[in-house]
Every structure is written in C-alpha cells, then in structure tokens.
N, C-alpha and C positions, 0 to 999 in steps of 0.2 A: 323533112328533116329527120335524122336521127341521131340519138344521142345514145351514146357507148356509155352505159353507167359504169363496165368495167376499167375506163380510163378517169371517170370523172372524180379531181381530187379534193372537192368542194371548195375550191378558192373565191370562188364568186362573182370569176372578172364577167360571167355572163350576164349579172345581174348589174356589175357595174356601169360595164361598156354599154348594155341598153339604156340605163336611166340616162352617160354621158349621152349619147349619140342622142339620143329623142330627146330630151328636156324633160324627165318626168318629175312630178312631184315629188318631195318628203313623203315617205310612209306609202307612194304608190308604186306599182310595179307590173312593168309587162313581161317581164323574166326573172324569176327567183328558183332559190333551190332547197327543197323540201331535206329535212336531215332528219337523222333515225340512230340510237346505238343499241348494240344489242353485245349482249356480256355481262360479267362480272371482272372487276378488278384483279387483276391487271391483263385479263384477255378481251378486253371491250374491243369492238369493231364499229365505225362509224360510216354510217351507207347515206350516201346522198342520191337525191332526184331531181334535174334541175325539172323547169316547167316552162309552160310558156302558150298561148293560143294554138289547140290544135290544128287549126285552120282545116275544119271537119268540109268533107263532103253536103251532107245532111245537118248543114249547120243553121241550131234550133236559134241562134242570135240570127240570123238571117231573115228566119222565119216569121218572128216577132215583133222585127221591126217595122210601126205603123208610116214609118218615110221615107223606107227602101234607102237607107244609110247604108248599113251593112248588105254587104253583099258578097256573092265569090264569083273571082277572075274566072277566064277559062283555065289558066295553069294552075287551079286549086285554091291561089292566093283568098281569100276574105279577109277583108279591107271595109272600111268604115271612113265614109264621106263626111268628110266634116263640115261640110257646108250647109250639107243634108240633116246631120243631128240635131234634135230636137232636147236632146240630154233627157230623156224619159228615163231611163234606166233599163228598158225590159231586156233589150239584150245583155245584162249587168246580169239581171236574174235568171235570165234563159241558159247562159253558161254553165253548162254541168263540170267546166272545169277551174272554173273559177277562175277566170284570166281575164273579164274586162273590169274597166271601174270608169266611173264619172270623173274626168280632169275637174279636180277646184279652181283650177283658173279658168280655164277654157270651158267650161259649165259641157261638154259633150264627151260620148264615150270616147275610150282607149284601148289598145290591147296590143298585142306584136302584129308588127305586119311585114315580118321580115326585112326589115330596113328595106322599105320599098325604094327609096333614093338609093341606096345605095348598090341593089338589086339591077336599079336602071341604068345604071353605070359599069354593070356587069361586075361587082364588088358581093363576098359573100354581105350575110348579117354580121351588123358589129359583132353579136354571142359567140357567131363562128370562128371571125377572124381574131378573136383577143379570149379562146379558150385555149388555156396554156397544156393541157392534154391533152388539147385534140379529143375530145370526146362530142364537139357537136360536127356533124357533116350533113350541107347543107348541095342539093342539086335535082337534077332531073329524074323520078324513076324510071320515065319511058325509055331514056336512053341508055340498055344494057351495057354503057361502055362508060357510063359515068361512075364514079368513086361510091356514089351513094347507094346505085343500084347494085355494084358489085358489093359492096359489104353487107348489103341484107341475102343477096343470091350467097352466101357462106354462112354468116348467122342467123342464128335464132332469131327472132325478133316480136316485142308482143306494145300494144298501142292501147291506152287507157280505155281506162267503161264502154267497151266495143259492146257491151251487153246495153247499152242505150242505142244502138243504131245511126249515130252519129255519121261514123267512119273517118274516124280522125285523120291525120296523116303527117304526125309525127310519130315515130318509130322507136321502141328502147329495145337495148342489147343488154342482157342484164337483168331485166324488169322483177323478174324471179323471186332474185334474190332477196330484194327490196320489200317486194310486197308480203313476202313468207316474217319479215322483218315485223314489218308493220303489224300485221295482222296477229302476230302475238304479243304484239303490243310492248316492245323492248325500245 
C-alpha cells in the first residue's frame, strides 16, 4: 500500500470504513490517523498520517508467535489465524508499529489485513475504496504496470522505522514533511 500524505485531508473515513467493514471494538483500531499542527495563529498547518499494519517482510509478530497464528502469505499479506490464537498478546508487544491489539470480545489478536474478504473478491480495502482523496493506493509492486508501482517509479517514497529491519511495505509520499513536523514537536 501506499498512501499519499500529500492528498490526505484527515477525514477519517479510513479509520471509519475499517472499524464498519470488520466489526471493531469501541476504542480499538486497525486503521487510524496520526495528526500533528505546526504554526502560529493564524498560519497553523495541520499534517496527518494515516497508519495501519505494515504487513513487514521480517515480521517480528510473526516471529513471536508461540502458535504460528500469525503469519505471511506469499503475496506479502500477514494475517493472523483466528483459530489458531491463543490471545497471549506477544505479537501485541512485538509490533514496533503499534497496530495489533487483543479483540475484547473475541479474546484473540487483531490488526488489518487488507479486507482480506474483500481482496478475495478482487475489491480494493474498505480504507482504499471510501478515501475521499484518494491518497491510499492499494495493488501489486511486481507488476510495473499497476497504478501502485507506477506512482512510487515517479515519487519519492520513504516506509516507517526501516532502521528496525522489519521491511515494512507500506509506502508514504510525503513522509518528510511530517516527520520534520513531529520531530520538533509542533
């Protein structure tokens, strides 16, 4: 996935459409969007980041888990067996990104899994399909002729705590800016 921070206008239907589409709990969240201002009145500017399971390579929830729950597809995907969970938490605490959590109902982990249903049905992720800026774009990188691979073959593009060795694979356009934001703490 990649998301364009320079279109995203922090509405939040990404954060909506997943809790609709999955059933998530009150107060839990497989997709939300980090916010930031930076300014003085009346020149303030306000920078969003949406978030979400990077669905890493070298993914340390993977690693962790003593029930081989979690795990990754060959097409990248990592997904989380619910059959299989034990609800221990480790891959809760193994996430350097902060994107799983324990269902209170369902007593076992959670996290995005790119609307796999609706993936299977060849339908993007609800986040994609009901972001009114078009800033998430969700597809194949192998295939240089998809929407996704051509907009990172043109920008810039930079992928969270790569300095953990993770190898996430989702992609920001943007990231920059944000993080120059944050980091002076505005």
């Amino acid at each position: 996935m990649v998301i364009d921070l320079r279109r995203c206008v922090g509405c939040m239907s990404c954060t909506i459409s997943c809790k609709m589409e999955n059933g998530i709990p009150l107060g839990f969240f497989r997709s939300w969007v980090n916010m930031a201002e930076k300014g003085k009145f009346p020149e303030v500017r306000r920078y969003f980041q949406p978030r979400l399971c990077n669905h890493c390579e070298k993914a340390p929830c993977v690693r962790v888990c003593p029930v081989k729950a979690s795990y990754r597809r060959e097409d990248g995907v990592v997904l989380i067996d619910r059959d299989r969970c034990i609800g221990c938490g480790y891959c809760v605490e193994a996430c350097p990104y902060h994107a799983r959590f324990i269902n209170p109902n369902t007593k076992v982990a959670e996290k995005c899994d790119f609307c796999r249903e609706r993936m299977e049905k060849g339908l993007p992720p609800a986040c994609v399909h009901n972001c009114m800026g078009k800033a998430r774009i969700f597809g194949d990188l192998n295939d240089p002729q998809s929407d996704i691979a051509r907009l990172l073959a043109v920008n810039p593009a930079r992928q969270l705590k790569v300095e953990l060795g993770t190898m996430p694979h989702v992609y920001y356009i943007g990231l920059d800016e944000f993080l120059v934001m944050v980091k002076e703490g505005a």
